[in-house]
C-alpha positions as CSV (number, residue, x, y, z in Angstrom):
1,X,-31.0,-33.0,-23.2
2,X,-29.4,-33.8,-20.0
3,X,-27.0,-36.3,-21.8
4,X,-26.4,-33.4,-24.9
5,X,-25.6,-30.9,-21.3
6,X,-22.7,-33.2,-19.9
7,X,-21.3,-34.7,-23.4
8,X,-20.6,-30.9,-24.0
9,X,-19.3,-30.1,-20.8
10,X,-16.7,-33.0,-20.0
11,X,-14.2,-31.8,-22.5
12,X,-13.9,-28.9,-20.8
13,X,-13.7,-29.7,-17.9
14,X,-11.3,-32.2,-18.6
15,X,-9.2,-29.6,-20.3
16,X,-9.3,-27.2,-17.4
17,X,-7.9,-29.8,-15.3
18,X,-5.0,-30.4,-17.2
19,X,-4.2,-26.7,-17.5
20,X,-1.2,-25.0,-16.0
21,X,-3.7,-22.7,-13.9
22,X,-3.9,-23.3,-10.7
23,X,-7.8,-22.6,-9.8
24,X,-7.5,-24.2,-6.3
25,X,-5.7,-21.2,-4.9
26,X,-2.6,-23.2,-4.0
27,X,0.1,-20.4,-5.0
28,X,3.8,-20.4,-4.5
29,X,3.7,-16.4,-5.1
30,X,0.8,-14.3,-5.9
31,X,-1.3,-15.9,-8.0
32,X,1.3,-18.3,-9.8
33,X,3.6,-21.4,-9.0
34,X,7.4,-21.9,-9.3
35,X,8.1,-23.1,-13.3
36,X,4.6,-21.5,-14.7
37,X,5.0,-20.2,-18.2
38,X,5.9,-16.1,-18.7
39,X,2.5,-16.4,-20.6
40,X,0.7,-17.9,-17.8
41,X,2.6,-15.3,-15.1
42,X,1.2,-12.3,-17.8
43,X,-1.9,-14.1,-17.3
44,X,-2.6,-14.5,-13.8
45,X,-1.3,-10.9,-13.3
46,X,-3.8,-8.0,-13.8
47,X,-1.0,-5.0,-13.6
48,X,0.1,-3.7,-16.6
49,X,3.7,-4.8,-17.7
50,X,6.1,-2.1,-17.3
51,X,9.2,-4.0,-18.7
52,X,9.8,-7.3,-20.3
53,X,12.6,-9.5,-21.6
54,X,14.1,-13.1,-22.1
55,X,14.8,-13.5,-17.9
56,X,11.9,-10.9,-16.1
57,X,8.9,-9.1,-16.1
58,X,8.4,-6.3,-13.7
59,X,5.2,-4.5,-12.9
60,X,4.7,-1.3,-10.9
61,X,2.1,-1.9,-7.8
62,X,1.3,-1.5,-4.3
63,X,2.3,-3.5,-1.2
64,X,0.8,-2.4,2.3
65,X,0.0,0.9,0.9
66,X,3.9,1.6,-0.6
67,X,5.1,1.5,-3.9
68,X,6.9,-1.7,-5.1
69,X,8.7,-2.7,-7.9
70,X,7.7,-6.4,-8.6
71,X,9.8,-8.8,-10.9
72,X,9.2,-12.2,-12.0
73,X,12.3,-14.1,-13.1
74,X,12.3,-17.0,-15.7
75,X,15.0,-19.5,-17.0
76,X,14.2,-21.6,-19.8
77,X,10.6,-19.6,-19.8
78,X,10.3,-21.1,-16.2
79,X,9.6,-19.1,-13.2
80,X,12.2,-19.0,-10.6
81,X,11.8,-16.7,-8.7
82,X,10.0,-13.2,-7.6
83,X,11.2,-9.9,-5.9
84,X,9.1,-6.9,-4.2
85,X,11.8,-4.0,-4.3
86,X,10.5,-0.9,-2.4
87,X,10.1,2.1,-4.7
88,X,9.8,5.6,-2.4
89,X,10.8,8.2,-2.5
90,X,11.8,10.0,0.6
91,X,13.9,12.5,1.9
92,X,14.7,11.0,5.4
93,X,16.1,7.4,5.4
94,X,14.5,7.0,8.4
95,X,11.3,6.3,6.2
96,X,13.1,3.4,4.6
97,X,14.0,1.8,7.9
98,X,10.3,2.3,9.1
99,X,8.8,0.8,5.7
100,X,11.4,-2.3,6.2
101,X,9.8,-3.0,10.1
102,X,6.3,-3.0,8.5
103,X,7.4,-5.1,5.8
104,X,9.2,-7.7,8.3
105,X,6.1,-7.0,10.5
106,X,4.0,-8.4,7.9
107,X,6.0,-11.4,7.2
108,X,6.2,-12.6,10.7
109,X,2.2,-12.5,11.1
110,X,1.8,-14.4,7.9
111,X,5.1,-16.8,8.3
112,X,5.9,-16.7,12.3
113,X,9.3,-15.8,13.0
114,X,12.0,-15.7,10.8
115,X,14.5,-18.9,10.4
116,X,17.1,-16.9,10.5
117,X,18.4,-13.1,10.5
118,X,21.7,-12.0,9.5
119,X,23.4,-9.0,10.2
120,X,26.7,-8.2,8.0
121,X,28.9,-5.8,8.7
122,X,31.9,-4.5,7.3
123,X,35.1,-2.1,8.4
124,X,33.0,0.4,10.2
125,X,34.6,4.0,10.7
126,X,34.9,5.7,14.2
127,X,33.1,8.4,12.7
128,X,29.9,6.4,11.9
129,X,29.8,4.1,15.5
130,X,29.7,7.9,17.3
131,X,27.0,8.9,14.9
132,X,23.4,9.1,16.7
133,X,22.3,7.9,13.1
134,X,24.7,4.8,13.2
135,X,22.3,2.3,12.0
136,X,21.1,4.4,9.0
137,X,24.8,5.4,7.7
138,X,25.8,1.9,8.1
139,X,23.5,0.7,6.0
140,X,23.0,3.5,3.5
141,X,27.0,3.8,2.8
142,X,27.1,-0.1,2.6
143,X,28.9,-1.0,5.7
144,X,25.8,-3.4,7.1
145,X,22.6,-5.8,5.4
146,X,20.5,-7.3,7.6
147,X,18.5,-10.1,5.8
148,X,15.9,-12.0,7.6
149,X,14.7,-15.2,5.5
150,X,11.4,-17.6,6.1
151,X,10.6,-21.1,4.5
152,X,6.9,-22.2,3.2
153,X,6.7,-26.0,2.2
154,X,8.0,-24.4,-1.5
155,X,9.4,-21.4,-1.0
156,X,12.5,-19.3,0.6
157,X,11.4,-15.9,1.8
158,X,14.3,-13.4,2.2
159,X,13.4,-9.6,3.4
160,X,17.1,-7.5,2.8
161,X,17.8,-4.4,3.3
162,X,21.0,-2.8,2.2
163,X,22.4,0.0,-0.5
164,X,22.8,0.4,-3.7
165,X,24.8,3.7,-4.9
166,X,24.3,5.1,-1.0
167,X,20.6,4.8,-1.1
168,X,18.6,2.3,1.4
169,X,17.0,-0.6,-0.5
170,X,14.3,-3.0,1.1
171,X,13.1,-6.0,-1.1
172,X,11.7,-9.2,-0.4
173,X,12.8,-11.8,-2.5
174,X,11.4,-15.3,-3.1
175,X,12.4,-18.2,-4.5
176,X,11.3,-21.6,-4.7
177,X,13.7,-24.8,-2.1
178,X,14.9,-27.0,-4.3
179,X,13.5,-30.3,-4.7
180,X,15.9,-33.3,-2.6
C-alpha cells in the first residue's frame, strides 16, 4: 500500500518541481519572477484583469490603502518588468506629494536607502521660484521629476514622480538588472 502511496505520488512531485511556479516564495515582484509566462503572471495574480494585450496586463488594486494602477509588461511573452502608478483622485496636489513620501517611506523600510535620488529640473519661471507652492507647480507643470531608485539582487526599483498633461503622477516601476 505504502509502495502504491509513493509510486503515485513521485510524478507529481517531480512535475511540480519542474514547473515555472515558484512555491518557495523567492519572488522578483509580487508573486512572479522576471521572464514568467503572461499565463503564469494571470495565474499567480488573484485581481481581476482589467486590460490585456500582446506587451501588458494591468489590474486595478490597492497599495498601502491607495488606489494603484498595476501593469505587467512582457516581450516575447516574457516578463520584463512591473509598474504601480498611483490612481487618486484629489483635488489638492498636495495629496499627491503626501502619497509619494509614504510610498518612498515604504521603500526605504523594506530596501534601506535609496542608491540614488535624482532631481531634474528644467527652465524654471520667476513666477514659479516666488510661489509658496513652488515644489508642487514645478512638478505638476513639468519643470521637475525627482526619481529615487533601489537594487535587490534582481531587481531595479525606481519611485518617480512627475506630470503627465499638468497632473502629478507617482509610480513605482521595477525591472529586472541585467544579467553580466
Amino acid at each position: 500500500m505504502k509502495r502504491r502511496i509513493v509510486t503515485l505520488l513521485l510524478p507529481i512531485v517531480i512535475l511540480l518541481s519542474f514547473t515555472s511556479v515558484n512555491w518557495a516564495g523567492d519572488f522578483t515582484f509580487r508573486k512572479t519572477n522576471w521572464g514568467m509566462s503572461k499565463y503564469d503572471v494571470k495565474v499567480s495574480e488573484s485581481l481581476n484583469v482589467e486590460e490585456e494585450n500582446n506587451s501588458g496586463i494591468t489590474y486595478r488594486t490597492k497599495v498601502l490603502g491607495k488606489n494603484v494602477m498595476l501593469a505587467y509588461f512582457f516581450d516575447d511573452n516574457k516578463l520584463t518588468s512591473a509598474l504601480y502608478i498611483l490612481n487618486e483622485c484629489y483635488t489638492d496636489d498636495y495629496d499627491y506629494i503626501k502619497d509619494h513620501a509614504l510610498f518612498q517611506k515604504n521603500l526605504r523600510e523594506k530596501y534601506g536607502e535609496e542608491k540614488t535620488e535624482t532631481i531634474d529640473k528644467k527652465d524654471i519661471p520667476t513666477s514659479i521660484l516666488t510661489d509658496p507652492d513652488a515644489e508642487i507647480r514645478m512638478i505638476k507643470e513639468g519643470y521637475m521629476q525627482i526619481h529615487s531608485s533601489w537594487k535587490t539582487h534582481s531587481t531595479k526599483i525606481k519611485l518617480i514622480i512627475n506630470s503627465n498633461n499638468n497632473k502629478i503622477v507617482s509610480s513605482i516601476y521595477y525591472e529586472p538588472i541585467p544579467d553580466l
